[in-house]
C-alpha positions in Angstrom: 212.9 222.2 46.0 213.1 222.6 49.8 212.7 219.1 51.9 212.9 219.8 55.1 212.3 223.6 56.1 213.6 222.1 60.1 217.2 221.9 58.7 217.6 225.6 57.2 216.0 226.8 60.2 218.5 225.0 62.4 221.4 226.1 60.0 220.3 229.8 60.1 220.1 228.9 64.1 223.4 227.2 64.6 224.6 230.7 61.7 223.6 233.2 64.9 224.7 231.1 67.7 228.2 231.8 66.4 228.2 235.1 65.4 226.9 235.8 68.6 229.9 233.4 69.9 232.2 235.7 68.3 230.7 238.9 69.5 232.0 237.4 73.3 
């Protein structure tokens, strides 16, 4: 199961950050 929800969210957070890095 899931043990900390905190770390997918700041995986999923850190996943946009550089996608939007690449879009610059």
């Amino acid at each position: 199961g899931i043990k900390n929800i905190t770390e997918i969210i700041r995986f999923l957070i850190t996943k946009e950050h550089r996608e939007i890095k690449k879009s610059e």
